[in-house]
C-alpha positions as CSV (number, residue, x, y, z in Angstrom):
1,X,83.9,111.2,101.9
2,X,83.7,111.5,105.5
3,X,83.9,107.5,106.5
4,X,87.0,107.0,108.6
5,X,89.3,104.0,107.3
6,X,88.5,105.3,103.3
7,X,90.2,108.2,104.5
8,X,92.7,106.9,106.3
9,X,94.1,104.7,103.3
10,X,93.9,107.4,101.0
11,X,96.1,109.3,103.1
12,X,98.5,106.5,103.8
13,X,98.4,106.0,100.0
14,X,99.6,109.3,98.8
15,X,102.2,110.1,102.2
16,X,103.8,106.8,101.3
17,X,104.1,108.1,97.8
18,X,106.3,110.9,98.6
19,X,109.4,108.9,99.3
20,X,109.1,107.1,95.3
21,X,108.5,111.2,94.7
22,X,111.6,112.2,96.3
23,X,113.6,109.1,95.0
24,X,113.1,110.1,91.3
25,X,113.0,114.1,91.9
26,X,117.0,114.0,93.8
27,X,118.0,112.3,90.6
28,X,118.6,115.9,89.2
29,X,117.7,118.1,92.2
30,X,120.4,119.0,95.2
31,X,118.4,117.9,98.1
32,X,117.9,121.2,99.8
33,X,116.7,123.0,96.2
34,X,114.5,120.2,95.6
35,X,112.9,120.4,98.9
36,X,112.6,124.8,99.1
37,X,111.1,124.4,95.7
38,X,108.6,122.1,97.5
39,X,107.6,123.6,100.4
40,X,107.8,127.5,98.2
41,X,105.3,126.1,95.7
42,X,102.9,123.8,98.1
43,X,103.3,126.8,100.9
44,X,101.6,129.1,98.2
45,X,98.9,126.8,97.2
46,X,97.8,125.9,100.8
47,X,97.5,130.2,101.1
48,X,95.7,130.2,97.7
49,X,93.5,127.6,99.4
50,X,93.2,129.6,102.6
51,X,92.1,132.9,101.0
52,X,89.8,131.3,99.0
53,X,87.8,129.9,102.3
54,X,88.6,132.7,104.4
55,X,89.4,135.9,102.3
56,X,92.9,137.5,101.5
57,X,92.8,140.2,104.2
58,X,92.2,138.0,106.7
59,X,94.5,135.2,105.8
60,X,97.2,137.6,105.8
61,X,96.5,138.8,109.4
62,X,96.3,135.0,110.2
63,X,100.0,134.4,109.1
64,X,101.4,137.4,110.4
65,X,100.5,137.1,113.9
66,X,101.3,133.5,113.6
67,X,104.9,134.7,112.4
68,X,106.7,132.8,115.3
69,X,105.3,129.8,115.5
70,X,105.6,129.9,111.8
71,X,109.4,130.0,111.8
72,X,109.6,127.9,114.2
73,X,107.7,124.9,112.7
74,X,109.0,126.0,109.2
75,X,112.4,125.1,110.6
76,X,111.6,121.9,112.7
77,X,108.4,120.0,110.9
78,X,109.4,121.3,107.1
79,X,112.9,122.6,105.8
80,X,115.3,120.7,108.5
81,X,113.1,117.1,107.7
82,X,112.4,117.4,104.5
83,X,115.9,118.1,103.0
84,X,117.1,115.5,105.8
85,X,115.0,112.9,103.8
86,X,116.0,114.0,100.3
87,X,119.5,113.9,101.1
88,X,119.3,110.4,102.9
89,X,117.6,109.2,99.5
90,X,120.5,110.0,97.5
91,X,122.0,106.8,99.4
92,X,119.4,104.5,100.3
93,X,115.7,103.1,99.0
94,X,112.9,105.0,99.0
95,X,111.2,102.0,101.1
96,X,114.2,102.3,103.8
97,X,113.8,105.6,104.0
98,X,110.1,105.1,105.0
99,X,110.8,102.7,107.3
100,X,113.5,104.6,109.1
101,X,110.3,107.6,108.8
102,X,108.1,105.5,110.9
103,X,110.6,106.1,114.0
104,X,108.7,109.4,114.7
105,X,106.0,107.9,117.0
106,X,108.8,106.4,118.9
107,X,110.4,109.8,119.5
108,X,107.4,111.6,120.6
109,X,107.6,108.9,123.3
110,X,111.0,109.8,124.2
111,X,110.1,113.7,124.3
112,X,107.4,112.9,126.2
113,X,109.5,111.5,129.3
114,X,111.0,115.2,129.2
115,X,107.9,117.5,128.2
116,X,105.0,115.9,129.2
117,X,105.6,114.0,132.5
118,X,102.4,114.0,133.5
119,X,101.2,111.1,130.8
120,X,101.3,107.9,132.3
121,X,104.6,105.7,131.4
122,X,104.8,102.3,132.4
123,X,107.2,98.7,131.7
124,X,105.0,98.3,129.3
125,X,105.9,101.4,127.2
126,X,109.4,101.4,128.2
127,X,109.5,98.0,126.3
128,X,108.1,99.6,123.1
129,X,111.0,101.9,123.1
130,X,113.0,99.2,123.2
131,X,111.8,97.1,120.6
132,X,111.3,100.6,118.5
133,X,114.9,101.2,118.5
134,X,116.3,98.2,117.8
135,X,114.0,97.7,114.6
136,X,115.7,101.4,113.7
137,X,119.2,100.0,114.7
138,X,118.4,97.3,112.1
139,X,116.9,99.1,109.2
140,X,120.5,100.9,109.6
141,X,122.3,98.4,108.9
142,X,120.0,97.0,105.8
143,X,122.0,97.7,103.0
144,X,125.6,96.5,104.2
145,X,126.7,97.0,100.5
146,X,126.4,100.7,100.7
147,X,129.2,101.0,102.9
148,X,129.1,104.2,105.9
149,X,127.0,106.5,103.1
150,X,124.0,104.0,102.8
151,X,124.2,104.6,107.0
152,X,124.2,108.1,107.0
153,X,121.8,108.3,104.6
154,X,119.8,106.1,107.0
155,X,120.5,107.7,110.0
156,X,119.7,111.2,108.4
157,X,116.0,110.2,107.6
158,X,115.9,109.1,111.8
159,X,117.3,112.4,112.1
160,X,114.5,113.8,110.5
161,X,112.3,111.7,112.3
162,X,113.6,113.1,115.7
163,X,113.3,116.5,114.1
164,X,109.1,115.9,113.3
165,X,108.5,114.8,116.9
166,X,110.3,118.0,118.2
167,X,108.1,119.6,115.2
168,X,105.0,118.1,116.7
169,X,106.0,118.6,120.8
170,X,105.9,121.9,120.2
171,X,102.8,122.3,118.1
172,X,100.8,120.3,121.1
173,X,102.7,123.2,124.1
174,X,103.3,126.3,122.9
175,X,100.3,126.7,119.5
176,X,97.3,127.9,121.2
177,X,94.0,129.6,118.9
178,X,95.9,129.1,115.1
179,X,93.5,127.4,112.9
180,X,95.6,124.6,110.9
181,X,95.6,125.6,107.8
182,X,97.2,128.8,108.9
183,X,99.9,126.6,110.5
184,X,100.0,125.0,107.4
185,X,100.5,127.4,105.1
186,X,103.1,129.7,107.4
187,X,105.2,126.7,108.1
188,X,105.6,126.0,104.3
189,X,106.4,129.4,103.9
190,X,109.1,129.9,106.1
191,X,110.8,126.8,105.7
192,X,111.1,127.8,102.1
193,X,112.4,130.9,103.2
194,X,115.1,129.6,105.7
195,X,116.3,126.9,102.8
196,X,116.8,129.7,100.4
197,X,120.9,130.7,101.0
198,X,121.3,126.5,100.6
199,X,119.5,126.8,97.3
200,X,121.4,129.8,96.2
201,X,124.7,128.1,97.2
202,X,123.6,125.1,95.3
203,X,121.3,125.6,92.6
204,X,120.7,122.6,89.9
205,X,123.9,122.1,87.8
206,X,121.8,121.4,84.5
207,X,118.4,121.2,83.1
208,X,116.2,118.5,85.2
209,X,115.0,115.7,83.0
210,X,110.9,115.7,82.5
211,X,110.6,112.3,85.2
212,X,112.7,114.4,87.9
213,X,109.8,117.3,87.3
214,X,106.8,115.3,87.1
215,X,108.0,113.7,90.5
216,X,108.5,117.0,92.0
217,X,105.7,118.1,90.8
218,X,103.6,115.2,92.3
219,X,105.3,115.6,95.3
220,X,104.3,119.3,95.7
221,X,100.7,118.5,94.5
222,X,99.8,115.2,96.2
223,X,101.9,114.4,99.8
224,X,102.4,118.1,100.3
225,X,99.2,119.8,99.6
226,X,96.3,117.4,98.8
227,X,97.8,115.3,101.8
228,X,98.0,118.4,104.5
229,X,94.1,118.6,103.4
230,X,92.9,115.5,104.1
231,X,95.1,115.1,107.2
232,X,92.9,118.1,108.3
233,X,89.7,116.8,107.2
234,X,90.7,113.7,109.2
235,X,91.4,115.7,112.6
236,X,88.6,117.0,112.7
237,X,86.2,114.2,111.7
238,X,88.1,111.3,113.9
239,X,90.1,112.9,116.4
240,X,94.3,113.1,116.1
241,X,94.2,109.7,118.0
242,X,92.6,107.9,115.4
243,X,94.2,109.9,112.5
244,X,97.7,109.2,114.1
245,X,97.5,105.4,112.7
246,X,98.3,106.2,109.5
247,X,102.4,105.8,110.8
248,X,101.3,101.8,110.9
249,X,100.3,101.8,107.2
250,X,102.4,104.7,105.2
251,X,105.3,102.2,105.0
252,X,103.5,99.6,103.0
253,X,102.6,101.5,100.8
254,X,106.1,103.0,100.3
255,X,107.5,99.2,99.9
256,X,105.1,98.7,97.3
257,X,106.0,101.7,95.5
258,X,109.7,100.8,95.5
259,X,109.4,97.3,94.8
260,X,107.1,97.3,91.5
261,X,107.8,100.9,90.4
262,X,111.8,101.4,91.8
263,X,112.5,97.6,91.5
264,X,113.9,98.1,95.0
265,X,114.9,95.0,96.7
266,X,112.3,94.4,99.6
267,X,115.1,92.5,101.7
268,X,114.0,89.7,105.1
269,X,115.8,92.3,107.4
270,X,113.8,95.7,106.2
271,X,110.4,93.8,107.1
272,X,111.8,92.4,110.5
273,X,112.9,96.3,110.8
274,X,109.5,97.7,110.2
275,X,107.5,95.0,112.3
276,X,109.8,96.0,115.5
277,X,109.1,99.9,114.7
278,X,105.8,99.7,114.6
279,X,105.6,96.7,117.0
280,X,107.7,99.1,119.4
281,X,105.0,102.2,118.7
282,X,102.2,100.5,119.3
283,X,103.3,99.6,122.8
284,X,105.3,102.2,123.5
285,X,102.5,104.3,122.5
286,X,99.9,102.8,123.7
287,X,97.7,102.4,120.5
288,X,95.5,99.6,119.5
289,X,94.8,99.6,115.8
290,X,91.1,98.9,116.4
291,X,88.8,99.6,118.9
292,X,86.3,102.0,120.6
293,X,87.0,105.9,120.3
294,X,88.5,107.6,123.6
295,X,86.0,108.8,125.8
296,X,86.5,112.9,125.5
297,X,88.3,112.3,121.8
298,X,86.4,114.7,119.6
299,X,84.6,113.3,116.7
């Protein structure tokens, strides 16, 4: 399957899954056990994967001279995020949390001001930062009936968000000549690694029930592992341009999930919240949803 909007809903699909996933998994999982079992397990099957395409011996080498960038991306695009998110979900939706999530486009744009001067930044963009931040200011203030915890457990998941772009800044600057799936695979790694006194100082306090399992386990198998693969196939088919749209529809898919499978309330100020997030990236960005390729985007 190589066409590019099949691929592009699949992938929305199963990322949006991960916050119903990590809804029903914190049930009976602290938040940072939860998410070092998740990134220990998926971080072994991505290097199963990799030595199967490209050999043990050399797989190894791959990761060991990749050891820094590793760590560093283990820290900021996996164990800081990913436990911010599973903790935020002990107070809010899942479908909040996504929405807060889709902040991350709007981020890169405020990094980029810093770290990448030379990209072109106009009124235009300025007011898609604008909008951007006030849908997240809204989305923060969604569930009024959850007092200051449902706000720090929305704020944590834009936290994350911040954390992702930093994750992603740094990918584009300093990773040079590391094939993906080695990034992959060593950031998994190491952010299980860094997560492990957390886990130790707070392991689960009983046996998890089977629906907090299955949901871990789906979120190891499908978001974490099947998703990084397609995302890959994705880049290098349509370009990270085109691939990058997937923020506008992940969401959805995560409302849906909560609404007929959570029963989550899908309230008038969440969707005002997520049309001014993704209203604000698109400007702010620069995006259009459809249209020709870049000239100079690889295919």
């Amino acid at each position: 399957m190589n066409r590019y909007w099949p691929l592009l809903f699949l992938l929305a699909a199963i990322w949006g899954g991960s916050y119903l996933f990590i809804k029903v998994a914190v049930r009976d999982f602290p938040p940072a056990a939860m998410t070092d079992i998740r990134l220990l397990v998926a971080g072994v099957l991505l290097f199963g994967y990799l030595a199967a395409t490209s050999g043990t011996r050399s797989s190894l080498t791959d990761l060991r001279e990749a050891w820094r960038p590793c760590l560093v991306l283990g820290l900021v695009n996996a164990a800081l995020p990913m436990s911010l998110v599973a903790w935020g979900e002990t107070h809010i939706d899942s479908s909040i949390a996504a929405i807060a999530q889709s902040s991350v486009p709007i981020f890169v744009t405020l990094l980029a001001l810093r770290f990448l001067p030379h990209e072109p930044f106009g009124p235009l963009r300025m007011a898609g930062l604008g909008v951007g931040i006030g849908g997240v200011a809204i989305v923060t203030g969604v569930h009024p009936q959850g007092g200051w915890w449902a706000i720090a457990g929305t704020l944590a998941v834009v936290l994350s968000s911040a954390s992702y772009a930093v994750g992603g800044l740094y990918g584009q600057l300093q990773v040079r000549g590391t094939r993906g799936p080695v990034l992959a695979a060593g950031n998994l790694l190491f952010g299980a690694l860094l997560l492990v006194p957390l886990t130790i100082v707070r392991p689960p306090s009983e046996v998890p029930s089977f629906a907090s399992v299955a949901a871990l386990a789906g979120l190891i198998l499908l978001p974490t592992v099947v998703g990084q693969l397609i995302l890959f196939r994705m880049l290098r088919l349509h370009g990270s341009r085109r691939s990058s749209l997937v923020t506008y529809l992940m969401p959805g898919f995560a409302l849906l999930y909560g609404a007929t499978i959570l029963d989550e309330p899908v309230t008038a100020a969440a969707l005002l919240g997520l049309a001014l997030i993704l209203g604000g990236v698109a400007l702010a960005s620069g995006e259009r949803l459809l249209g020709p390729r870049t000239q100079g985007e690889p295919a």
